[in-house]
N, C-alpha and C positions, 0 to 999 in steps of 0.2 A: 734132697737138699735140706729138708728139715733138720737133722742132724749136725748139718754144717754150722762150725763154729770156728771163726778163725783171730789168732793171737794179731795182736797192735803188727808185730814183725809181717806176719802172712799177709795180714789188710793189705800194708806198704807197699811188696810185692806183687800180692795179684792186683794192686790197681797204679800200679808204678806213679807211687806218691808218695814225698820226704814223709819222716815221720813229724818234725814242724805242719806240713797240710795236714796232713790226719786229726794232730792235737787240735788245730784252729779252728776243721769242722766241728770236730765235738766243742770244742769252748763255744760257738755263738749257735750251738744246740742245733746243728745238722745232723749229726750224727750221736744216740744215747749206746753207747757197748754198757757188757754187761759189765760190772767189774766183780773182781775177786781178791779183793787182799790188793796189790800194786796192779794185777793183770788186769788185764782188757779183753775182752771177747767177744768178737763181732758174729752175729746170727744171723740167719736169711733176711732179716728185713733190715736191718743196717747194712748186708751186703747187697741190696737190690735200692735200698736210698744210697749209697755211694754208687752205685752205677747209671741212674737218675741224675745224681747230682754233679760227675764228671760229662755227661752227654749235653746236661743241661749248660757246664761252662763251654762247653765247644760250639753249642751253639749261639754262643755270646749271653748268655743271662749272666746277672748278675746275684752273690752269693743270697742276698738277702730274699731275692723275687724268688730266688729256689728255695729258702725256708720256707716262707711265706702258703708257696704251694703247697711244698712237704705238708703242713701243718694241716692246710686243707681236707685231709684224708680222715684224720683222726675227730676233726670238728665237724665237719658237715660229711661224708661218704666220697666215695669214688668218683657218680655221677658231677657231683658239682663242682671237683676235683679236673675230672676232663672236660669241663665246661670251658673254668677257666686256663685249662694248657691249651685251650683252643685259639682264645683271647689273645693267647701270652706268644705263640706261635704265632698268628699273625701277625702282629706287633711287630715280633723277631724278624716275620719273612718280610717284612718291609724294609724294614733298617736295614737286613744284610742284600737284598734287591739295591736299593739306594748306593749303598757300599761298592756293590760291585759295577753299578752306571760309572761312580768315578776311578774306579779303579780303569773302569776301560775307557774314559774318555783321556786319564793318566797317560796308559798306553800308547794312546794314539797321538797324545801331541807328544812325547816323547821319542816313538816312533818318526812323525815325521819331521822331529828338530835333527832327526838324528842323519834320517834320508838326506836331508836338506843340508844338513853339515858334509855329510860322504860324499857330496855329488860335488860339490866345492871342489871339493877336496880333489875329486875326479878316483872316487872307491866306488865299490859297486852296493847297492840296495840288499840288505838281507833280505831274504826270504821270509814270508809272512809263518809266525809261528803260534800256534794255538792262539 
């Protein structure tokens, strides 16, 4: 993978993202490629901070708290680096824990307005679904 270098188009592709996201990460310094004249050329470490920095939107962070970190590396090492993704993880696993209490208490009063409608109605109760 050291040799890997891939164009603005290739990035796009293997991380199925408009080339507007690509520009955006590089504009507020997520991402440095190398350039060459108009081209772009992304290395092992821009292609392993874009695959950081797409895991990190899935798991709901937000653009800025992933520079933030990113930056981490390069200022203080690795160690203090994983200190704070520990922090930042918790955090996250609370918010999305929380998230999904009301998603499921959603469920259930929607479920049973819904029971409660059918049964009126004289329909039968769906089956409980994941």
């Amino acid at each position: 993978m050291a040799d890997t270098r891939l164009t603005f188009k290739e990035m796009c592709a293997r991380f199925d993202v408009t080339p507007r996201t690509l520009r955006y990460y590089e504009y507020i310094e997520l991402l440095q490629p190398d350039r060459e004249g108009r081209a772009r050329y992304y290395g092992p470490r821009e292609i392993a901070r874009m695959t950081l920095i797409l895991r990190g939107r899935r798991f709901g962070f937000q653009l800025e708290e992933l520079r933030k970190w990113l930056l981490l590396y390069d200022q203080k090492g690795k160690t203090d680096q994983y200190r704070v993704w520990v922090e930042m993880a918790d955090r996250q696993l609370a918010v999305l824990l929380e998230s999904r209490a009301e998603l499921d208490r959603s469920i259930a009063d929607l479920r049973e307005l819904r029971d409660h409608t059918a049964a009126s109605l004289g329909l039968e109760s769906r089956p409980e679904s994941a």
